[in-house]
DSSP file (Angstrom, degrees, kcal/mol; ACC not computed):
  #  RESIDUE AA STRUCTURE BP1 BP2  ACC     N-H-->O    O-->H-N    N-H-->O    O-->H-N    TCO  KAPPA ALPHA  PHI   PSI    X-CA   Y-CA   Z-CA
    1    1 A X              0   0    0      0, 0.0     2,-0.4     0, 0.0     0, 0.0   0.000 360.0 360.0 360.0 136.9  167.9   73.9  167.4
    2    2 A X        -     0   0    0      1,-0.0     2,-0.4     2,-0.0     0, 0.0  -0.802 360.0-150.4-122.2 147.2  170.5   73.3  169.9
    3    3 A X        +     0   0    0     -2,-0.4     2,-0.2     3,-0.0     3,-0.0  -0.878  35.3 119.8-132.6 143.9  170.8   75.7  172.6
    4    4 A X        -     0   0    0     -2,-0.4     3,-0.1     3,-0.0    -2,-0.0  -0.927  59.1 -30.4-176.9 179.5  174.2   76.5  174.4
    5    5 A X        -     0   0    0     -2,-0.2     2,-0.1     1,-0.1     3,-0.1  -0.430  67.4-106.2 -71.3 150.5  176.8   79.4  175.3
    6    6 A X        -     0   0    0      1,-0.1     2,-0.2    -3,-0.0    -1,-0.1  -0.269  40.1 -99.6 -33.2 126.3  177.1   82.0  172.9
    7    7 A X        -     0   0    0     -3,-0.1    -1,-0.1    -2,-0.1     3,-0.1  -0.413  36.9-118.0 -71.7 142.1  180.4   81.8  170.9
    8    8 A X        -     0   0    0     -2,-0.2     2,-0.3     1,-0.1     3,-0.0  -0.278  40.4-112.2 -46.6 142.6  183.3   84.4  172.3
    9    9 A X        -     0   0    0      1,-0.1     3,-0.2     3,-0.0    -1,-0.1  -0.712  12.6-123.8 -81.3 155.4  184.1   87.0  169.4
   10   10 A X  S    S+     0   0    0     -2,-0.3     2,-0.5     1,-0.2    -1,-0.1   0.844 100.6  35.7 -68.6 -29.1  186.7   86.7  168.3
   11   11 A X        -     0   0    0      1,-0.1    -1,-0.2     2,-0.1    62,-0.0  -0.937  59.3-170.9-107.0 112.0  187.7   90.8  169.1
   12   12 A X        +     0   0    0     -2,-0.5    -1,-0.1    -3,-0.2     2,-0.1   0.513  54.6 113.7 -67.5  -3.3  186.0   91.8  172.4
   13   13 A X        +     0   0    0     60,-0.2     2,-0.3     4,-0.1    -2,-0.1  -0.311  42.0 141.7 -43.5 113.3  187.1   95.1  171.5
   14   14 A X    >>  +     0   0    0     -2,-0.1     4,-1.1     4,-0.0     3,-1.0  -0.892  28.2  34.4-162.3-167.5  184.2   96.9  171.0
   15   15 A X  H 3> S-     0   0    0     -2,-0.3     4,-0.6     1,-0.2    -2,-0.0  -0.482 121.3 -17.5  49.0-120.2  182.3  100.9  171.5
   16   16 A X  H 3> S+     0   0    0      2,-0.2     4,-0.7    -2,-0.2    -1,-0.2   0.446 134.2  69.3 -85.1 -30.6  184.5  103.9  171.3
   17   17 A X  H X> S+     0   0    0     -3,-1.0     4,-2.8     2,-0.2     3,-2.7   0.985 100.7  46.7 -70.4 -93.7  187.7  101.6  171.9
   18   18 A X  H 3X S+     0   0    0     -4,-1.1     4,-1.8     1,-0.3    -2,-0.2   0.694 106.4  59.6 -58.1 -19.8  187.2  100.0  168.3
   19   19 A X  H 3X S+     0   0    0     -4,-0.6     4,-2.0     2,-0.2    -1,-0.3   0.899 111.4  42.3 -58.5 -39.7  186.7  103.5  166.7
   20   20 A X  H <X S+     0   0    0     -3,-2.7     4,-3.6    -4,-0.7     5,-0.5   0.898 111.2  50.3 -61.1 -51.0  190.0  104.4  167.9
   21   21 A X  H  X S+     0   0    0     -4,-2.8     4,-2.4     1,-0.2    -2,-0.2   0.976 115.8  43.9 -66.7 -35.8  191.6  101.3  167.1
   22   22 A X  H  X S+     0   0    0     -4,-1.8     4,-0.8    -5,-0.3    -2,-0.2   0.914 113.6  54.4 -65.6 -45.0  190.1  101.6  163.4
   23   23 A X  H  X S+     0   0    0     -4,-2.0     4,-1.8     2,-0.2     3,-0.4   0.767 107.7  49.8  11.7 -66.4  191.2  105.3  163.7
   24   24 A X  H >X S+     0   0    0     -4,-3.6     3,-0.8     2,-0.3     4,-0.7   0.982 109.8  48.5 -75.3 -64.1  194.8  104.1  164.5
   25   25 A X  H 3X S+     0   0    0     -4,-2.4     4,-1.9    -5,-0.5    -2,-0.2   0.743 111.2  49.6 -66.3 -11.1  195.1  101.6  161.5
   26   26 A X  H 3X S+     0   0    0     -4,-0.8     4,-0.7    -3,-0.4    -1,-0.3   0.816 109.9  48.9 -91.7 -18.2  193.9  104.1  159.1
   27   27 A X  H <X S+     0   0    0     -4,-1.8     4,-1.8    -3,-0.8     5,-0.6   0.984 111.8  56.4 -30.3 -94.1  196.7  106.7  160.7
   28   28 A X  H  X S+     0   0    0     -4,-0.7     4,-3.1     2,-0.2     3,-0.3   0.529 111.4  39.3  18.7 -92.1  199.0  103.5  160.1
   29   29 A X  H >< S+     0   0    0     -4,-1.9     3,-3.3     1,-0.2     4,-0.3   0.753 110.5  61.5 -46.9 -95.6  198.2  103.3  156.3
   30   30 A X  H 3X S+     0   0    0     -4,-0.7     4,-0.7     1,-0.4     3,-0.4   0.219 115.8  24.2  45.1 -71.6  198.2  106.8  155.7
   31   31 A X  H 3X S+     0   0    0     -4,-1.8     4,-1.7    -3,-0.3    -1,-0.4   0.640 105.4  70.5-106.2  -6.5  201.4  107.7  156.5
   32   32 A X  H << S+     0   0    0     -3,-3.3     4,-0.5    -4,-3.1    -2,-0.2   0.560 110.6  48.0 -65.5  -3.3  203.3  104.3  156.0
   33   33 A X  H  > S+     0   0    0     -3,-0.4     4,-1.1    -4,-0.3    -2,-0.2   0.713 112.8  45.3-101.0 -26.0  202.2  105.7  152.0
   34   34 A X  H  X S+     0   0    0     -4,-0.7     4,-1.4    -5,-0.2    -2,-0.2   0.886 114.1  52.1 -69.5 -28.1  203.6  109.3  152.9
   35   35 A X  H  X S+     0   0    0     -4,-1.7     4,-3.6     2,-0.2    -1,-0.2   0.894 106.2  47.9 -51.3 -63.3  206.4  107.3  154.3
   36   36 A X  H  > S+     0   0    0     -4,-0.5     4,-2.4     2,-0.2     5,-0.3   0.827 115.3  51.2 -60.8 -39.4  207.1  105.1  151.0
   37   37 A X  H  X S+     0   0    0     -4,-1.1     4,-1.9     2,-0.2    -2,-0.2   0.936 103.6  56.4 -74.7 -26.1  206.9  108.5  149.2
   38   38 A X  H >X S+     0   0    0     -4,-1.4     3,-1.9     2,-0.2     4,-1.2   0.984 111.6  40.5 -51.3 -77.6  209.4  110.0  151.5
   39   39 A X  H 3X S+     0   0    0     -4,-3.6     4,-0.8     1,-0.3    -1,-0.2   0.466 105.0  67.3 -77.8   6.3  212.1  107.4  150.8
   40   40 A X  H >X S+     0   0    0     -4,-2.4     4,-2.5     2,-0.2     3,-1.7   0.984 108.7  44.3 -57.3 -61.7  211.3  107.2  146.7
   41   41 A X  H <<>S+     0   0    0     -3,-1.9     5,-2.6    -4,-1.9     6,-0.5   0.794 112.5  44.6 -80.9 -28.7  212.6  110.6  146.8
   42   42 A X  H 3<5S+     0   0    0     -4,-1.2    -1,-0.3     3,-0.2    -2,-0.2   0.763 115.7  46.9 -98.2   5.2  215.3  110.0  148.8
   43   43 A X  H <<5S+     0   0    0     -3,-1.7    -2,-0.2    -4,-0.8    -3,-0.1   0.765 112.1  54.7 -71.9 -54.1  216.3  106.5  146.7
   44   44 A X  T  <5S-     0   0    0     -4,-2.5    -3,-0.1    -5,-0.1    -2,-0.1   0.645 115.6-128.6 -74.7  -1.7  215.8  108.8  143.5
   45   45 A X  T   5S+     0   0    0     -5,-0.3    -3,-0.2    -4,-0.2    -1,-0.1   0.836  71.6 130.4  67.9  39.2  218.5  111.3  145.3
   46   46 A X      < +     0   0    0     -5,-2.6     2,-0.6    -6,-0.1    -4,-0.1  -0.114  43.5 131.4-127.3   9.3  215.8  114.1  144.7
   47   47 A X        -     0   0    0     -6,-0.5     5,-0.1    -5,-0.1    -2,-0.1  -0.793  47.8-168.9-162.8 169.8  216.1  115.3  148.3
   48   48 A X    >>  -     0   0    0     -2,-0.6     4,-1.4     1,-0.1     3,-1.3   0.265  48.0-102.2 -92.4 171.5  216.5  117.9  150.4
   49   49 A X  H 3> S+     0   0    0      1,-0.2     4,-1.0     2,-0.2     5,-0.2   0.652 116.2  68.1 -76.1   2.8  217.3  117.4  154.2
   50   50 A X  H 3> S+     0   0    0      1,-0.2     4,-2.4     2,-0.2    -1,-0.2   0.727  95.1  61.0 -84.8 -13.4  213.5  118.1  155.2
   51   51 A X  H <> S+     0   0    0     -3,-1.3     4,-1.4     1,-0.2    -2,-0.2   0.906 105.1  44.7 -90.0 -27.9  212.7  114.9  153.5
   52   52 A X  H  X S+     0   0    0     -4,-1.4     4,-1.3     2,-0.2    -1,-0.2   0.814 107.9  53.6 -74.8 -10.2  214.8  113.1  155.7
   53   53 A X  H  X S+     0   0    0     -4,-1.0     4,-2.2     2,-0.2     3,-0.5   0.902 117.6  44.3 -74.2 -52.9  213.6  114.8  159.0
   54   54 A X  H  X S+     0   0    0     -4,-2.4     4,-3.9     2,-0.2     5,-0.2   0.850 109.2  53.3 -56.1 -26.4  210.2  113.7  157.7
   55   55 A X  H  < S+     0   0    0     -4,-1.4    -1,-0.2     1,-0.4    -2,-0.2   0.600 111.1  47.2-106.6 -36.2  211.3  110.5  156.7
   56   56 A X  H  X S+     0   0    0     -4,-1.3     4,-0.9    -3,-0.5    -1,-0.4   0.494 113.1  46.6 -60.0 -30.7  212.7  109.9  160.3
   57   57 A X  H  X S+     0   0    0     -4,-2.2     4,-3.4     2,-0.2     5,-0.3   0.912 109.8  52.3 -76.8 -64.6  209.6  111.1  162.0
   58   58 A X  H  X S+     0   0    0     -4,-3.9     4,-0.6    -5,-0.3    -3,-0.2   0.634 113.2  48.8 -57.7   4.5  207.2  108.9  159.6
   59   59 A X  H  > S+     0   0    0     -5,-0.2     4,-1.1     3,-0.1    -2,-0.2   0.961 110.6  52.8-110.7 -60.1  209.7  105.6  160.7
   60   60 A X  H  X S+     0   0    0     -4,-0.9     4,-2.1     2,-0.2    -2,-0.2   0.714 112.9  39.1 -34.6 -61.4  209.3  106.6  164.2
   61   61 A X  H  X S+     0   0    0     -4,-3.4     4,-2.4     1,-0.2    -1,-0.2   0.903 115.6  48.3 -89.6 -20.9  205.5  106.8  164.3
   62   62 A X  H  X S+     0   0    0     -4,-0.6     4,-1.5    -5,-0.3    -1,-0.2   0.798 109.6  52.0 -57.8 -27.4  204.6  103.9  162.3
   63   63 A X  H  X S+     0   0    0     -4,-1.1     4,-1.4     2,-0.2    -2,-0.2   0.936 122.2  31.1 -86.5 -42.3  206.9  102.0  164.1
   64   64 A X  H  X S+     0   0    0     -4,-2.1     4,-1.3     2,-0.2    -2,-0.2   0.833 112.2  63.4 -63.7 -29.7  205.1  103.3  167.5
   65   65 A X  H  X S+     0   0    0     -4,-2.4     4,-1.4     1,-0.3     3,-0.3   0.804 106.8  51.0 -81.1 -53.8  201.6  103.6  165.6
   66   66 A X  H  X S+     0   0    0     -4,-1.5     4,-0.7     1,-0.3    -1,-0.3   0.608 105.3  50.3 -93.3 -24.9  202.3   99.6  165.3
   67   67 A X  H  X S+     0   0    0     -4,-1.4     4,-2.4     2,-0.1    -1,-0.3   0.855 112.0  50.5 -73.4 -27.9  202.9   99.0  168.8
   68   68 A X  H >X S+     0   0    0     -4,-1.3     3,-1.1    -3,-0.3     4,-0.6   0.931 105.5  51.4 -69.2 -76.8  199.7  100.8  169.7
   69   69 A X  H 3< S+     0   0    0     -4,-1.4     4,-0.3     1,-0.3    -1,-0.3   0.690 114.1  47.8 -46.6 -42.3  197.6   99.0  167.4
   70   70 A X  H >X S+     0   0    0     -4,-0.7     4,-2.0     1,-0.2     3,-1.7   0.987 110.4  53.5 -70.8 -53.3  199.2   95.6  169.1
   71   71 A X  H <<>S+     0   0    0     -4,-2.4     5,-1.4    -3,-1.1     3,-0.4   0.803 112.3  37.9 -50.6 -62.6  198.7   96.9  172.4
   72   72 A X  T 3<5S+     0   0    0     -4,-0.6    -1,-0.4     3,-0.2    -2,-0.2   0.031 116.2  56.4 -76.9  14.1  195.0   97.7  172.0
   73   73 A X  T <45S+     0   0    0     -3,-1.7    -2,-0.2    -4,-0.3    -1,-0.2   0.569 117.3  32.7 -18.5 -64.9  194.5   94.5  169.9
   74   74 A X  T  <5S-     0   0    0     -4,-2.0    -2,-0.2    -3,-0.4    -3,-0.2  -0.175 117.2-120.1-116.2  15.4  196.0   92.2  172.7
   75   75 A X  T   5 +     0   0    0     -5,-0.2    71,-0.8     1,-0.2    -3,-0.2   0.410  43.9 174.2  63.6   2.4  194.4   94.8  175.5
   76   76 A X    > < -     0   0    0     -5,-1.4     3,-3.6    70,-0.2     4,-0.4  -0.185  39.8-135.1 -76.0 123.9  197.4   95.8  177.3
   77   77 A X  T 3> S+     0   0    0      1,-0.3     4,-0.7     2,-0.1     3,-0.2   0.786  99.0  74.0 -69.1  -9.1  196.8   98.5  180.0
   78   78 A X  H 3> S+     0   0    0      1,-0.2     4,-0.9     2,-0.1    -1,-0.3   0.256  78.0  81.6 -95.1  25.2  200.2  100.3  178.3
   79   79 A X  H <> S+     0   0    0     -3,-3.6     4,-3.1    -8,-0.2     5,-0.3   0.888  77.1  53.4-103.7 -15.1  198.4  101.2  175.6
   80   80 A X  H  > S+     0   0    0     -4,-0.4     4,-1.5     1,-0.2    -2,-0.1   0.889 116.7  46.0 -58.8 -15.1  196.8  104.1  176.5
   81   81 A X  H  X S+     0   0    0     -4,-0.7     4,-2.3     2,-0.2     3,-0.4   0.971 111.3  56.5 -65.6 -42.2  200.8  105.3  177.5
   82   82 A X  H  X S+     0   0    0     -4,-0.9     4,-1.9     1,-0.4    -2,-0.2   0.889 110.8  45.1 -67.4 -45.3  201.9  103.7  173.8
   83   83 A X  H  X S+     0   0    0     -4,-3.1     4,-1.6     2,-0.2     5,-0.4   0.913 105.8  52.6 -83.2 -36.7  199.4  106.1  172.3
   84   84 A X  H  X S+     0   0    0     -4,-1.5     4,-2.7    -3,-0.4    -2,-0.2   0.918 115.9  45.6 -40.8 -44.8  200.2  109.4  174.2
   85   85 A X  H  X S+     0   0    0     -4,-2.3     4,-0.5     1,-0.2    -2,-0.2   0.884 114.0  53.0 -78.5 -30.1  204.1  108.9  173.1
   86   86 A X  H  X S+     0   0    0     -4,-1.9     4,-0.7    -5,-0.3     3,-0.5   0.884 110.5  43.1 -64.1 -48.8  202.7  108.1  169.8
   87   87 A X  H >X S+     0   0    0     -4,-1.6     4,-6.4     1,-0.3     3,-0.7   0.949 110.8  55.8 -61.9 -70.8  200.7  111.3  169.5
   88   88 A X  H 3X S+     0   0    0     -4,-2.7     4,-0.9    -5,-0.4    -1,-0.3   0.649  99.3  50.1 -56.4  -6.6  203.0  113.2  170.6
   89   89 A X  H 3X S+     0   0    0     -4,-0.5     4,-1.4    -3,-0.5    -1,-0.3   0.511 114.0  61.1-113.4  -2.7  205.7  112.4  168.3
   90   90 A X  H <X S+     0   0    0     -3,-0.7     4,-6.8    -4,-0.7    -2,-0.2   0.889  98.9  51.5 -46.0 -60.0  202.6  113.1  165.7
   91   91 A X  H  X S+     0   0    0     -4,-6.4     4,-2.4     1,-0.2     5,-0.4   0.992 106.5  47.8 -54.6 -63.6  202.2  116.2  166.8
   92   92 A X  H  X S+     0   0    0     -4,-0.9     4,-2.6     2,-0.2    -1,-0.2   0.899 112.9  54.8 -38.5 -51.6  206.1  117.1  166.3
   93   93 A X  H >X S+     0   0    0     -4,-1.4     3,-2.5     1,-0.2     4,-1.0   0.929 110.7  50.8 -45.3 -72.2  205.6  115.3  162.5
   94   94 A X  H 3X>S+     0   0    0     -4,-6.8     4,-2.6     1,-0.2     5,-0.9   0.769 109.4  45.2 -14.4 -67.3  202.6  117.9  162.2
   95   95 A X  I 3<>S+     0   0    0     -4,-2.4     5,-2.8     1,-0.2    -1,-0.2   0.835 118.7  41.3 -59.9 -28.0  204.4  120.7  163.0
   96   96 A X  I <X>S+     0   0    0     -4,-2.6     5,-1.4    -3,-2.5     4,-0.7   1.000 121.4  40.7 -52.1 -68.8  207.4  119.9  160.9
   97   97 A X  I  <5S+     0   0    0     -4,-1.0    -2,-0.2     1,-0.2     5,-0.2   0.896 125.0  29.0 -68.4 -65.6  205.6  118.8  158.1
   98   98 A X  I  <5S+     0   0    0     -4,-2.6    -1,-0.2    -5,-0.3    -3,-0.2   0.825 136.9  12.4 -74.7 -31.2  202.7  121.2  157.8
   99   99 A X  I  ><S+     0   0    0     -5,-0.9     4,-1.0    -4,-0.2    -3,-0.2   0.829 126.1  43.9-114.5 -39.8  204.1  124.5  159.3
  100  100 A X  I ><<S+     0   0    0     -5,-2.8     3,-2.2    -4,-0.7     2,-1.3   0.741 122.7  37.3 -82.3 -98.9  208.2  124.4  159.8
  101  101 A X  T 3>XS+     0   0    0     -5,-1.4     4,-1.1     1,-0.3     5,-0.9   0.472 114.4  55.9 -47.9  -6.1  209.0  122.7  156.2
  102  102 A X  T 345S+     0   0    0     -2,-1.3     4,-0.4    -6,-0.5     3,-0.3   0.930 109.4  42.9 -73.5 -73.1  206.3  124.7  154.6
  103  103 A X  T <<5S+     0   0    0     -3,-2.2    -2,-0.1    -4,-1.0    -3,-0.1   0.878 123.1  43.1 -30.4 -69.1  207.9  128.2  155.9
  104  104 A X  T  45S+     0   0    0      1,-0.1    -1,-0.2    -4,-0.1    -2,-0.2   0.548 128.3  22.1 -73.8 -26.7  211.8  126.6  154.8
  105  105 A X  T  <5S+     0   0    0     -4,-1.1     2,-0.3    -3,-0.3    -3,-0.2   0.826 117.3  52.8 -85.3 -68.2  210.7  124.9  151.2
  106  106 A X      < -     0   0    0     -5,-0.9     2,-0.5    -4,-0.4    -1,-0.1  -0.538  61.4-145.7-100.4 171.0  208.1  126.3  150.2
  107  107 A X        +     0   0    0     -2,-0.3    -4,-0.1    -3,-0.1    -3,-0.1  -0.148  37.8 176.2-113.1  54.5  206.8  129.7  149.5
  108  108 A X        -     0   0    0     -2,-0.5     2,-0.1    -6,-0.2    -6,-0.0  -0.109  33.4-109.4 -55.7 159.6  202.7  129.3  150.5
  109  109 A X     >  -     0   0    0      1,-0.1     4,-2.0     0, 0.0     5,-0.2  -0.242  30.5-106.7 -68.8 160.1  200.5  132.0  150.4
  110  110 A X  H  > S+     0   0    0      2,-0.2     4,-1.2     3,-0.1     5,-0.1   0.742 133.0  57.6 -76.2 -17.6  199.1  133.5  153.8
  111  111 A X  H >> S+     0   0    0      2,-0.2     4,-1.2     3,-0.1     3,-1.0   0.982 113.9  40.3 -51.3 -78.3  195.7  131.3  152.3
  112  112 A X  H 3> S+     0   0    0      1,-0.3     4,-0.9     2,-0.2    -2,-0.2   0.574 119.2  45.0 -31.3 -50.4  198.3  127.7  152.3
  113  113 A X  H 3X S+     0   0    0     -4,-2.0     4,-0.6     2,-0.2    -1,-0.3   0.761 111.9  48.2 -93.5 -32.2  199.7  128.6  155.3
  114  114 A X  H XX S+     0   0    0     -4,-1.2     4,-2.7    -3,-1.0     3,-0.6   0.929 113.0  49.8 -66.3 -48.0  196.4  129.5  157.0
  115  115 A X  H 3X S+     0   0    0     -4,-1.2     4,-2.2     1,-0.2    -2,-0.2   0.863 111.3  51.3 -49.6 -46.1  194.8  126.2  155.8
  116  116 A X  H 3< S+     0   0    0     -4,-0.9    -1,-0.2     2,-0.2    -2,-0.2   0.627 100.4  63.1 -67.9 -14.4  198.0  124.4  157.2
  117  117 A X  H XX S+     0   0    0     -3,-0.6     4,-2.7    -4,-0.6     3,-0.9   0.782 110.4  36.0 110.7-105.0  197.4  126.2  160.4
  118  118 A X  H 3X S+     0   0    0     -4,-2.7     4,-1.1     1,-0.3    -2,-0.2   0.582 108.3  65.4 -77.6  -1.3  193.9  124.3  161.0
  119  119 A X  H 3X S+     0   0    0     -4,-2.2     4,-0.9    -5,-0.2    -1,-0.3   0.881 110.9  31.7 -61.9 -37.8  195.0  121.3  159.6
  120  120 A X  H X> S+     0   0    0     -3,-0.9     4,-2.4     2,-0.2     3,-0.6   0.919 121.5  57.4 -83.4 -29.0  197.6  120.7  162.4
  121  121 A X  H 3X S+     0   0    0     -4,-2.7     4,-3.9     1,-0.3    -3,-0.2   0.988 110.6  39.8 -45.6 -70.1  195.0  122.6  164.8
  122  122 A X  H 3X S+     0   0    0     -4,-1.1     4,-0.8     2,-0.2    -1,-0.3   0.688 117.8  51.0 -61.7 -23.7  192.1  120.2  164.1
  123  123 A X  H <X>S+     0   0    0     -4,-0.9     4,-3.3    -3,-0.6     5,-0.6   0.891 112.7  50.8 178.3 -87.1  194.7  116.9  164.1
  124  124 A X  H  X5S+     0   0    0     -4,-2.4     4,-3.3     1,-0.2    -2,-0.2   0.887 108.5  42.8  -4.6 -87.1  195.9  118.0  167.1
  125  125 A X  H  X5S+     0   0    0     -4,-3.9     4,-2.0    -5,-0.3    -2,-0.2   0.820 111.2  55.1 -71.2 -20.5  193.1  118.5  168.8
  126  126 A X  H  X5S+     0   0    0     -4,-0.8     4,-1.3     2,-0.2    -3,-0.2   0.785 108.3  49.8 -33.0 -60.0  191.4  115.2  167.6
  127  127 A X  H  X5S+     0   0    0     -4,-3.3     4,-4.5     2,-0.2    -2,-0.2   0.857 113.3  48.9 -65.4 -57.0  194.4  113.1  168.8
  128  128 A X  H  X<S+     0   0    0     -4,-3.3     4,-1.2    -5,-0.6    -2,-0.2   0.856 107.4  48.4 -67.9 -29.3  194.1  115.0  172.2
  129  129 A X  H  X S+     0   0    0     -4,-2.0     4,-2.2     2,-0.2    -2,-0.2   0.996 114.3  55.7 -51.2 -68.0  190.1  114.6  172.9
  130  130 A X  H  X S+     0   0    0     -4,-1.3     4,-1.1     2,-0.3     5,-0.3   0.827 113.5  36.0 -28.4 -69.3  191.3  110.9  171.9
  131  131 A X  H  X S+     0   0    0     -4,-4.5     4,-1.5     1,-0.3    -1,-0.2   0.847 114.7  54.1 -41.2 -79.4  194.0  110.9  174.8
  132  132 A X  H  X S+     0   0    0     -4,-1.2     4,-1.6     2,-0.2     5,-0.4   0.695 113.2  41.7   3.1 -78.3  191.8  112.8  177.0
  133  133 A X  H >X S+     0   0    0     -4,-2.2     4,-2.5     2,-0.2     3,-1.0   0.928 118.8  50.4 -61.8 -96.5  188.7  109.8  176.4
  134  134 A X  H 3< S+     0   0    0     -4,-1.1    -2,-0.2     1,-0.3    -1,-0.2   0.731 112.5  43.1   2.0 -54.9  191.7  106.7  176.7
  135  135 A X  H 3< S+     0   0    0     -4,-1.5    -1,-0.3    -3,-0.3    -2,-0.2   0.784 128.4  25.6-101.9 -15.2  193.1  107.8  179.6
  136  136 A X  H << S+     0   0    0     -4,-1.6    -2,-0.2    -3,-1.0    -1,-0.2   0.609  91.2 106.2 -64.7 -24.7  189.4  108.8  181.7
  137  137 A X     X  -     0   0    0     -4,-2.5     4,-1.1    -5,-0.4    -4,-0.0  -0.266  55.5-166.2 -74.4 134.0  187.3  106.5  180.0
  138  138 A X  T  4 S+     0   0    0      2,-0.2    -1,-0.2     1,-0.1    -4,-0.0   0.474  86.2  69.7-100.8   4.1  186.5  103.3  182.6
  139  139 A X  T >> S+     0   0    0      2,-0.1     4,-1.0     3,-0.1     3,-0.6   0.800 104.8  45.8 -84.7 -18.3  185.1  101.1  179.8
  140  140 A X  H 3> S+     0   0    0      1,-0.2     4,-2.1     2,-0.2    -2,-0.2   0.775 107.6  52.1 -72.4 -26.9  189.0  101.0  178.6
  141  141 A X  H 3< S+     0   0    0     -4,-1.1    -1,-0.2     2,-0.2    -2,-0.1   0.123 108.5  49.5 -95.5  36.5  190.4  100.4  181.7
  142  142 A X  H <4 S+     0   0    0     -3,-0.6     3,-0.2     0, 0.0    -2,-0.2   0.516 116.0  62.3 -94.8 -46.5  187.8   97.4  182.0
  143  143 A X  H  < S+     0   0    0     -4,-1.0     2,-1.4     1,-0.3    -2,-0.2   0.996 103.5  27.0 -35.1 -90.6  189.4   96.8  178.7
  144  144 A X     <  +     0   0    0     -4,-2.1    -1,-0.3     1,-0.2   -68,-0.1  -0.570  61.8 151.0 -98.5 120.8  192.5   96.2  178.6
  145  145 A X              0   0    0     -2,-1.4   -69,-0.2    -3,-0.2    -1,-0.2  -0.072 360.0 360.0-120.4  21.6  193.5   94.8  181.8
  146  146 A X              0   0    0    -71,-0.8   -70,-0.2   -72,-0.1    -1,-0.1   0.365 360.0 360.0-103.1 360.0  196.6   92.6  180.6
């Protein structure tokens, strides 16, 4: 048995850091499929202008959602910024999506609308503990130091 350094992983990425970053690529997927649904509807000429506010919002955070994920990939101390602007133009989707276009499209129940409510509530706050952990936590800024 031959005995010698340990091999490097290949992602040093690793604790609370790699929950996030897994966290962030299922965000990604998620809404790069709400995304795809947006612009079937607006290819099939089936829609109203709130699907293009959404449609513009999802191209916006995927496209940021994909610089964070590079950033914390490749360790770069601007991602905890890349994810605050990211979040935040989340949040706005949220609020569109779940509470404004809900009010202006459809006609939920005070039930629909309550559920919609603590969806953006919990989301929210999720994404902000997240920030909140990034931007104290000193085993990420051990991280990513590029």
């Amino acid at each position: 048995m031959k005995r010698g350094r340990a091999k490097k992983p290949i992602c040093e990425i690793k604790g609370w850091l790699l929950i996030i970053l897994i966290l962030c690529i299922l965000s990604e997927i998620s809404n790069f499929v709400v995304l795809i649904q947006k612009l079937i509807a607006i290819f099939n000429a089936q829609a109203q202008l709130g699907v293009y506010i959404s449609a513009l919002l999802l191209i916006a955070y995927c496209i940021l959602m994909g610089i964070t994920i590079f950033s914390i990939i490749n360790k770069k101390k601007s991602a905890v910024r890349n994810y605050i602007i990211t979040i935040v133009l989340g949040a706005i989707f949220l609020i569109w999506y779940y509470l404004l276009s809900s009010l202006i499209y459809h006609q939920f129940s005070p039930a629909q609308m309550l559920s919609n409510w603590m969806n953006v509530i919990v989301n929210i706050a999720i994404t902000f503990g997240i920030a909140v952990y990034l931007v104290n936590s000193q085993s990420v800024k051990k991280t990513l130091t590029k």
